[in-house]
C-alpha positions as a Markdown table, in Angstrom:
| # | Residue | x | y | z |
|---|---|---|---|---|
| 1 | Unk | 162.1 | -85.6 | -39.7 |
| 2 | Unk | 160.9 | -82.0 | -39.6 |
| 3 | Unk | 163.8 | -81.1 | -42.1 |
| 4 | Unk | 163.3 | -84.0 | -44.2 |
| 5 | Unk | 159.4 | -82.9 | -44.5 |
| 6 | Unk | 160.2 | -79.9 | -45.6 |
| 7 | Unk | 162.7 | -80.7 | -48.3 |
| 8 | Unk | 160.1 | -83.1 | -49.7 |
| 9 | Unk | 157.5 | -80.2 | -49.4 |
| 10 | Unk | 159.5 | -77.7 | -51.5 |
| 11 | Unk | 160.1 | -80.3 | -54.2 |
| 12 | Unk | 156.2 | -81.5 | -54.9 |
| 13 | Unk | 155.0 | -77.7 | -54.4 |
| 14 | Unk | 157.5 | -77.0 | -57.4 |
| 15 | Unk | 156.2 | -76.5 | -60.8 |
| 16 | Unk | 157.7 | -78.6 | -62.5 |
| 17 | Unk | 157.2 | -81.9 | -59.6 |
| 18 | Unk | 153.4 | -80.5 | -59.8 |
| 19 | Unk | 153.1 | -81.2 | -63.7 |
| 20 | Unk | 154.7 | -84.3 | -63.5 |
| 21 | Unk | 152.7 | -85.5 | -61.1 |
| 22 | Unk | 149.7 | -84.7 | -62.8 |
| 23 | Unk | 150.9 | -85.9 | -66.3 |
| 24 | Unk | 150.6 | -89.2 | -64.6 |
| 25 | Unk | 147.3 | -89.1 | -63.8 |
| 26 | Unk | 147.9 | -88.3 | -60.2 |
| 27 | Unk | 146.6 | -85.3 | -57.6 |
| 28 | Unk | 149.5 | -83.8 | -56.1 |
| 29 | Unk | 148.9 | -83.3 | -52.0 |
| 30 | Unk | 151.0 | -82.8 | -49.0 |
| 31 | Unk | 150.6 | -84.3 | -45.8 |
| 32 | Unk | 151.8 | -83.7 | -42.6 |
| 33 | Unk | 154.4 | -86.8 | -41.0 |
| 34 | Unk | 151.5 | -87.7 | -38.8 |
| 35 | Unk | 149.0 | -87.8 | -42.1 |
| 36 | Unk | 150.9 | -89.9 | -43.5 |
| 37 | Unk | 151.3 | -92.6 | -40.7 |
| 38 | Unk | 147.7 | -92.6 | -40.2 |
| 39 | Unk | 147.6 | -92.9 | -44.0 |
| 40 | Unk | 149.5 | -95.6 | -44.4 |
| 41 | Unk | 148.2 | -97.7 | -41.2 |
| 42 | Unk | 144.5 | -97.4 | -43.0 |
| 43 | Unk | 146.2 | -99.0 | -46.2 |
| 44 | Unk | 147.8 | -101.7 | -44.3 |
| 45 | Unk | 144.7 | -102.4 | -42.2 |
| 46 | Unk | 142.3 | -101.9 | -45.3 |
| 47 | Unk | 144.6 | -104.1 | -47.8 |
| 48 | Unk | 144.8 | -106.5 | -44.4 |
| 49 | Unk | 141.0 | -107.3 | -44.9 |
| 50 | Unk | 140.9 | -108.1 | -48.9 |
| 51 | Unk | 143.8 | -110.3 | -48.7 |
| 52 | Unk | 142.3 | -112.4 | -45.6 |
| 53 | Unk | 138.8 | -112.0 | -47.1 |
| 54 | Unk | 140.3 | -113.8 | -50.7 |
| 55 | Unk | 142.0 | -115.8 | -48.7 |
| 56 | Unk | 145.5 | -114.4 | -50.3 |
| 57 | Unk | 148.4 | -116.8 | -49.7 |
| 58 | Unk | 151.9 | -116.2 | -50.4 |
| 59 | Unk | 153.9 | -118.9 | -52.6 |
């Protein structure tokens, strides 16, 4: 995991991943493994509550 992290790292601190980023309208940032898991548990639980509160049903 560490090694993967920092592969990742190198390539969106690069020049050329930062203006690409950017030219779509994004802000380039880095997090750390554990940032992004509680990152991405605050989407799920966030997301969790619109689809129950519209009542969001799967066909």
């Amino acid at each position: 995991m560490d090694r993967l992290h920092a592969e990742i790292l190198k390539i969106i601190q690069s020049p050329e991943m930062q203006e690409r980023i950017k030219g779509l309208g994004m802000q380039p940032s880095v997090m750390t493994p554990e940032q992004v898991q509680v990152f991405q548990k605050a989407e799920i639980d966030k997301w969790a509550q619109v689809i129950k509160a519209a009542n969001i049903k799967v066909d």
